[in-house]
C-alpha positions as a Markdown table, in Angstrom:
| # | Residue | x | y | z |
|---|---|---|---|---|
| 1 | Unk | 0.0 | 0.0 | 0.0 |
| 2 | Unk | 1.1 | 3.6 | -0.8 |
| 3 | Unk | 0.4 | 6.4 | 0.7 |
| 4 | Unk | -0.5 | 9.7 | -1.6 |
| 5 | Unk | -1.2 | 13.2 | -0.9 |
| 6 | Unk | -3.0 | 15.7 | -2.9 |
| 7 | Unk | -3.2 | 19.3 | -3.4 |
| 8 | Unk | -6.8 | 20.4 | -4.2 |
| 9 | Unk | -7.9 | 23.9 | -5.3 |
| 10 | Unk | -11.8 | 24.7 | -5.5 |
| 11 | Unk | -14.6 | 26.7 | -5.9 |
| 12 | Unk | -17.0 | 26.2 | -3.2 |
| 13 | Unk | -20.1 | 27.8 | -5.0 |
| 14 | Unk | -21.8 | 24.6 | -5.9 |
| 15 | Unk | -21.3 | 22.1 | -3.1 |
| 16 | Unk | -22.2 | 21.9 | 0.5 |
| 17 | Unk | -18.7 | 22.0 | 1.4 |
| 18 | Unk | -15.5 | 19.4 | 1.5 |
| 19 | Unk | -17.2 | 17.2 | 4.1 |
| 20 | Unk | -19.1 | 14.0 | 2.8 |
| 21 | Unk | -22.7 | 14.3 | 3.4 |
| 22 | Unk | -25.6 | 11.5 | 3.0 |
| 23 | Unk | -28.2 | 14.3 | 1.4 |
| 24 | Unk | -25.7 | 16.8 | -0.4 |
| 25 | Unk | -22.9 | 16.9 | -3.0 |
| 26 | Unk | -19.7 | 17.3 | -1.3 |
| 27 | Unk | -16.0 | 18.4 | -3.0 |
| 28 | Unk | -14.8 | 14.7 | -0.9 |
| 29 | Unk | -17.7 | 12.8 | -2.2 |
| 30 | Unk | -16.7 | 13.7 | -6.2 |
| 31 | Unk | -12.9 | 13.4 | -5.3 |
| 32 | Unk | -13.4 | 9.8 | -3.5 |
| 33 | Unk | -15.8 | 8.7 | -6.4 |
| 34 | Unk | -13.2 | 9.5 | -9.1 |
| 35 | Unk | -10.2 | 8.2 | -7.5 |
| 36 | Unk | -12.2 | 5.1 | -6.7 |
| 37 | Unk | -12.8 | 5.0 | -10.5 |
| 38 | Unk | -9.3 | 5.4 | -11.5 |
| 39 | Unk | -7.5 | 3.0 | -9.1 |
| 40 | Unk | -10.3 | 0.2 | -9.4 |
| 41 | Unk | -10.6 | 0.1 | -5.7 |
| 42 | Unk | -12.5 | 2.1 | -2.6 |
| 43 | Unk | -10.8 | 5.2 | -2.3 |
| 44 | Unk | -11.2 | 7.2 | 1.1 |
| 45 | Unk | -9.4 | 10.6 | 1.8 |
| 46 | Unk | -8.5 | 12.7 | 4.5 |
| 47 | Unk | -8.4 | 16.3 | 4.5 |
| 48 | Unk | -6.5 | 18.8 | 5.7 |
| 49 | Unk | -9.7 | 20.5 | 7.4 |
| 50 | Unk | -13.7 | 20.6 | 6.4 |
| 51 | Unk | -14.0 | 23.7 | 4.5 |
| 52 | Unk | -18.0 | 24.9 | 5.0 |
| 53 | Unk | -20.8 | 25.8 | 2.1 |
| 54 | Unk | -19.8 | 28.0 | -0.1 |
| 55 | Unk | -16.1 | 28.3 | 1.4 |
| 56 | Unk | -13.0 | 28.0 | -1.3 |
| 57 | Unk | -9.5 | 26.6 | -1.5 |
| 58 | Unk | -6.3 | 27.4 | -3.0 |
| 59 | Unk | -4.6 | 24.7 | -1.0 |
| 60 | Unk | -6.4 | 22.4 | 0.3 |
| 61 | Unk | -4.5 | 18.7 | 1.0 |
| 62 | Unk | -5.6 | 15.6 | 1.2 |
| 63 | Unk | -3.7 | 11.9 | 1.6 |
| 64 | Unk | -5.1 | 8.4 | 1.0 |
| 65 | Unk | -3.7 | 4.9 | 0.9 |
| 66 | Unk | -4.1 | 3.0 | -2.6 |
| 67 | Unk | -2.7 | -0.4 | -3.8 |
| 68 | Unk | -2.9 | 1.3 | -7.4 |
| 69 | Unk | 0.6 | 1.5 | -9.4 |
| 70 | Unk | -0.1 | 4.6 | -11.2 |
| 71 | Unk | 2.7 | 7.6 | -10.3 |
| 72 | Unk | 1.1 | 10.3 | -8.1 |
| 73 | Unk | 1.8 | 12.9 | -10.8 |
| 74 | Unk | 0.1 | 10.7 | -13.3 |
| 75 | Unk | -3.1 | 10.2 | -11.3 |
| 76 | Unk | -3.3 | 13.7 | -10.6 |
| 77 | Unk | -3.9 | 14.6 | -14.1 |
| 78 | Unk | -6.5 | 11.8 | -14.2 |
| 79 | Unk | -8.1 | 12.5 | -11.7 |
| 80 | Unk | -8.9 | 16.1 | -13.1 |
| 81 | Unk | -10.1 | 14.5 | -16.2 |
| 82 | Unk | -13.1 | 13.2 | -14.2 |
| 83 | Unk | -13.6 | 15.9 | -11.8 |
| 84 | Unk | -15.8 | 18.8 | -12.7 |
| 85 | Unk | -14.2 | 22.1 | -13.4 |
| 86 | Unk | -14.7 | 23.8 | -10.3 |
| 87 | Unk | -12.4 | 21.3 | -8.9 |
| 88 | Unk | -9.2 | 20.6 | -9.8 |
| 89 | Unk | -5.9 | 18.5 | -8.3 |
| 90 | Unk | -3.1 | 20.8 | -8.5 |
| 91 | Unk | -0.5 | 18.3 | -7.8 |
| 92 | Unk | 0.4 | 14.8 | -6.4 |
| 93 | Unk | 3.4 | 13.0 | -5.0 |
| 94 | Unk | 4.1 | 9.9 | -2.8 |
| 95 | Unk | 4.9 | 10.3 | 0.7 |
| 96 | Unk | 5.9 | 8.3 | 3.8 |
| 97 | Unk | 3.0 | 5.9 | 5.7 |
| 98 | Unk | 2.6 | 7.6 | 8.3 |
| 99 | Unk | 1.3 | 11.0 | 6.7 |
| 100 | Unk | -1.9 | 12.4 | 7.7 |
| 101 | Unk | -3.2 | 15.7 | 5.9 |
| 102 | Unk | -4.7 | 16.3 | 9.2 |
| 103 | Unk | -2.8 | 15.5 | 12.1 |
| 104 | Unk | 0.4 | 16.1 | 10.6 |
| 105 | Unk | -0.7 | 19.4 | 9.6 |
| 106 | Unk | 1.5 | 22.1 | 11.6 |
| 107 | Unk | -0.2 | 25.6 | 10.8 |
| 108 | Unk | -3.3 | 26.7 | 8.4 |
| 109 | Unk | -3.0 | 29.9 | 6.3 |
| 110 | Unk | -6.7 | 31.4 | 5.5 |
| 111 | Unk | -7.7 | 34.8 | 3.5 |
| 112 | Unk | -10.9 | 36.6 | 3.9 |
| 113 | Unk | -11.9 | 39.5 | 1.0 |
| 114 | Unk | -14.1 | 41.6 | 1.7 |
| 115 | Unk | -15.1 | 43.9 | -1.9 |
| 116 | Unk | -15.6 | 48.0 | -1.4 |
| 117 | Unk | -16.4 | 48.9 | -4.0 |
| 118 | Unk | -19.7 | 51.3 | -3.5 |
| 119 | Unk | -21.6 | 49.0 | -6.0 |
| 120 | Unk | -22.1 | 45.4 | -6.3 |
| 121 | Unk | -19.7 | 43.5 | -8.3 |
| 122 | Unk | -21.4 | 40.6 | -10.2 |
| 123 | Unk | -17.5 | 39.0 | -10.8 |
| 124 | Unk | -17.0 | 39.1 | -7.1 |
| 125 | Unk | -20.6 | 38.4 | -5.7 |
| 126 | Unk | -19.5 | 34.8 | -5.0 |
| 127 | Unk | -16.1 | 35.0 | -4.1 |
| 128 | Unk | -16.1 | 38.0 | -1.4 |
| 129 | Unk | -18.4 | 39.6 | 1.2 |
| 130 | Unk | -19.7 | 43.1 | -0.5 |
| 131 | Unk | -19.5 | 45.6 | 2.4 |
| 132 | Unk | -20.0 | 49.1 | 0.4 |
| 133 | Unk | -19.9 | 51.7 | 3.1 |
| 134 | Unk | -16.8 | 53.2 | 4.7 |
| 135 | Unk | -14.5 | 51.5 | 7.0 |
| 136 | Unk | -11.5 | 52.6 | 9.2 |
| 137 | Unk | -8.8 | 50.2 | 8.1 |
| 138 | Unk | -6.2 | 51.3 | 10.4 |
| 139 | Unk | -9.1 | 50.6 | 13.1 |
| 140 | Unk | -9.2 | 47.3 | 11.4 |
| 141 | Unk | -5.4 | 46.4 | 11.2 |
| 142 | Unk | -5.0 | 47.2 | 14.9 |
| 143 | Unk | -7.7 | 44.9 | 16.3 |
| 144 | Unk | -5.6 | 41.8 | 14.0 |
| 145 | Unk | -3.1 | 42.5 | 16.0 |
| 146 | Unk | -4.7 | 41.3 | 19.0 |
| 147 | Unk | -5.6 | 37.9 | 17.7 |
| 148 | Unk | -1.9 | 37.1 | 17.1 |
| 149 | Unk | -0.1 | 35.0 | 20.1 |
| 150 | Unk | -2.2 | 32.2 | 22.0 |
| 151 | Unk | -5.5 | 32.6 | 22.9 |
| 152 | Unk | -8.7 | 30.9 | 24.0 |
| 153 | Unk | -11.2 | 31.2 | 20.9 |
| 154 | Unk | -13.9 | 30.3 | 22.2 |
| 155 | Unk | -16.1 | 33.5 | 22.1 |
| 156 | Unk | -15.2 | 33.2 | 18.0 |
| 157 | Unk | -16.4 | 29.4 | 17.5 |
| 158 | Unk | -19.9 | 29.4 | 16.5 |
| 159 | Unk | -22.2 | 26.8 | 17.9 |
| 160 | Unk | -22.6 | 23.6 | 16.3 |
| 161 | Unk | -19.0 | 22.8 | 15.9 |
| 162 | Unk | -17.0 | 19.7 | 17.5 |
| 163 | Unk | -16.2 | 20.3 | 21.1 |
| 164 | Unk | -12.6 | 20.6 | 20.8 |
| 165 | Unk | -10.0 | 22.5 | 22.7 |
| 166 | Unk | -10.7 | 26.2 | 22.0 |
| 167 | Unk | -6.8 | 27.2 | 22.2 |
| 168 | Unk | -5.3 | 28.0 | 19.3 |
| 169 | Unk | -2.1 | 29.9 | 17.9 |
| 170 | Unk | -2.5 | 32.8 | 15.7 |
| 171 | Unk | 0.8 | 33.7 | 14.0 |
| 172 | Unk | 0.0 | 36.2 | 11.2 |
| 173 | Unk | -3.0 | 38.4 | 11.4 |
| 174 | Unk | -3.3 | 41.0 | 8.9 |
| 175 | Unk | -5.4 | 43.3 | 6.3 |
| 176 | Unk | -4.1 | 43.8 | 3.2 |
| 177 | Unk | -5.5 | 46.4 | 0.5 |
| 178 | Unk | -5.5 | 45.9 | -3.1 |
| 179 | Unk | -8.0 | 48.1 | -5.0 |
| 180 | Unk | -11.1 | 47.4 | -4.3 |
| 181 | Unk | -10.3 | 44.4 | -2.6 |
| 182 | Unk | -9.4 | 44.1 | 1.1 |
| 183 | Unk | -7.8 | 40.9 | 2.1 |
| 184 | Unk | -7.4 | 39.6 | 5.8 |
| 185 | Unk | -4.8 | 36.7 | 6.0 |
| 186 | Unk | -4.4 | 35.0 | 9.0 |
| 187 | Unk | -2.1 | 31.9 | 10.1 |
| 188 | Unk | -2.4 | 29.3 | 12.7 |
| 189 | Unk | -2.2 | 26.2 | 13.9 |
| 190 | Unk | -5.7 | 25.5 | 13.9 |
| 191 | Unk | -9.6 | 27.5 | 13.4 |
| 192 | Unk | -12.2 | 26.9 | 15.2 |
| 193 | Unk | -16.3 | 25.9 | 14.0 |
| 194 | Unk | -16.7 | 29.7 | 11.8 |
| 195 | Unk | -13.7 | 31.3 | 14.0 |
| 196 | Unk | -11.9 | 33.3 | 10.8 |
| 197 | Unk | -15.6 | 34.0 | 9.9 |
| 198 | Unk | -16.5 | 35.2 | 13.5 |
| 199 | Unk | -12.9 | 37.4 | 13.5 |
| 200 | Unk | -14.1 | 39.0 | 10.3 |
| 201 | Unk | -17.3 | 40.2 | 11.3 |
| 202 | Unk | -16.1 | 41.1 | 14.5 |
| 203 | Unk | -13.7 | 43.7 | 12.6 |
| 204 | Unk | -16.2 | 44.8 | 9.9 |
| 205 | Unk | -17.7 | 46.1 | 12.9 |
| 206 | Unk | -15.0 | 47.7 | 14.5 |
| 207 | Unk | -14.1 | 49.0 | 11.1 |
| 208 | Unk | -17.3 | 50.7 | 11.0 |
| 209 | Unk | -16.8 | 52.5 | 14.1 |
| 210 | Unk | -18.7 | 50.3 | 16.5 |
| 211 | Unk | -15.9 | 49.5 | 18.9 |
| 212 | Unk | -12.6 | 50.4 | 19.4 |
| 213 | Unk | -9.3 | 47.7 | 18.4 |
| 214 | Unk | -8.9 | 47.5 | 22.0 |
| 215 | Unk | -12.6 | 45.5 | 22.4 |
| 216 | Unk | -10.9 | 42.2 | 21.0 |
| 217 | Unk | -9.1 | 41.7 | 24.2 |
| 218 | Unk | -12.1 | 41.8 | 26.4 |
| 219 | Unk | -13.9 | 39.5 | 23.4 |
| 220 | Unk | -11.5 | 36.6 | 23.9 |
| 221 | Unk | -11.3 | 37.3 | 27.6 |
| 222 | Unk | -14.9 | 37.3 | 27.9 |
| 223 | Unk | -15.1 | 33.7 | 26.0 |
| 224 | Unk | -18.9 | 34.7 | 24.9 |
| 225 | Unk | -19.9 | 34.5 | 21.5 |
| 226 | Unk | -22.5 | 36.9 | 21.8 |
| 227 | Unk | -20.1 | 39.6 | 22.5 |
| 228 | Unk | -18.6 | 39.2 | 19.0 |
| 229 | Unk | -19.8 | 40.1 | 16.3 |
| 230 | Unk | -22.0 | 38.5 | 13.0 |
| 231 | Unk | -20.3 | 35.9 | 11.0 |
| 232 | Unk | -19.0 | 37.0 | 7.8 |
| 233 | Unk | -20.4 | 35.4 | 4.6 |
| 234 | Unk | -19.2 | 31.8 | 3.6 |
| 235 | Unk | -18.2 | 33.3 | 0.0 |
| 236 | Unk | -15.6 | 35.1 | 1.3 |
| 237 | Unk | -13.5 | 32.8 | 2.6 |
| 238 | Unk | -10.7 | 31.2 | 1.4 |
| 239 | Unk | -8.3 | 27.7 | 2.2 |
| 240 | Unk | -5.1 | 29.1 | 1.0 |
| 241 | Unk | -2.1 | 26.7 | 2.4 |
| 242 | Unk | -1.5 | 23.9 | 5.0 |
| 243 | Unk | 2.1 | 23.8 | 6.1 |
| 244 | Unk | 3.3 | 20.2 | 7.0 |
């Protein structure tokens, strides 16, 4: 048996996110079914992390163990001969057993974009969260900075999610501006049930002059998720690279 790992890139727009589901089309569900295809055997995969509704990747990673001969390279290209075009292998090699494109995962890199522009883009519409009126930026980039370091997240995790321990380390948290387009990036070694989503919206509001930077201290401190603010649209976020 080898063991493979993938790197997947996606648009989330069509599919009720990476996670297999019994009632929904899933990205996992249409990467398992054509792998299973092409290696003529039952093909499960593990990913890096779920990615939600509507949520993208750049880099997402998955790993599987196959009997099948075919080089990695070789069945990556096959394998995006049977997936749809909203989903597409971007490259796969061979690596030791004992990989796991979860739990050998060290830190997650997401973006969030948020489009300015006064008017609605239909181009951007599904791939950022329109917010058209004006926001203090500089307000913005100082309240990142309070996420960075380690923290208890859990007045960012959004019910629902996996009890899990709500400690987490945050080692880039920044806004970046490009046109139209602002871009929050943030690093760590793992995210919480909506926690990038839950950060955002709790700087959108900041950014609109709601609270001061200085409020995400007491946030976290206060471990309450009604004290943050709304969760930012699914469309907006982005699965951008999973250091191993």
């Amino acid at each position: 048996m080898r063991t493979l790992r993938f790197t997947l890139a996606y648009d989330g727009t069509n599919y009720s996110g990476w996670q297999r589901q019994a009632n929904a089309l899933t990205v996992q569900e249409l990467v398992e079914n054509a792998l299973t295809k092409l290696c003529k055997e039952t093909i499960k995969v593990v990913g890096s992390g779920r990615t939600d509704a509507g949520v993208h990747a750049h880099g997402q990673v998955v790993s599987f163990r196959t009997s099948c001969a075919i080089p990695a390279a070789r069945l990556a290209v096959a394998l995006n001969s049977l997936l749809p075009e909203d989903i597409v292998a971007r490259e796969g090699q061979e690596v030791p057993a004992e990989f796991h494109a979860r739990y050998s995962a060290q830190k997650k890199l997401y973006c969030y974009k948020i489009y300015r522009h006064p008017l609605a883009s239909p181009f951007w519409r599904l791939y950022a969260w329109h917010v058209p009126g004006e926001l203090d930026v500089a307000a913005m980039r100082q309240a990142a900075e309070y996420f960075t370091g380690t923290h208890d997240f859990s007045a960012f995790c959004a019910a629902g999610g996996t009890k899990v321990n709500p400690i987490r380390d945050i080692y880039l948290s920044v806004w970046r501006q490009s046109g139209d387009v602002l871009e929050y990036h943030v690093e760590g070694t793992g995210f919480l049930y909506h926690m990038v989503r839950n950060m955002v919206g709790t700087m959108v509001d900041i950014g609109k002059g709601k609270h001061p930077p200085h409020v995400i201290a007491a946030i976290l401190a206060s471990k309450q998720r009604s004290l943050a603010g709304v969760t930012a649209p699914a469309q907006g976020l982005y699965l951008d690279r999973v250091t191993y």
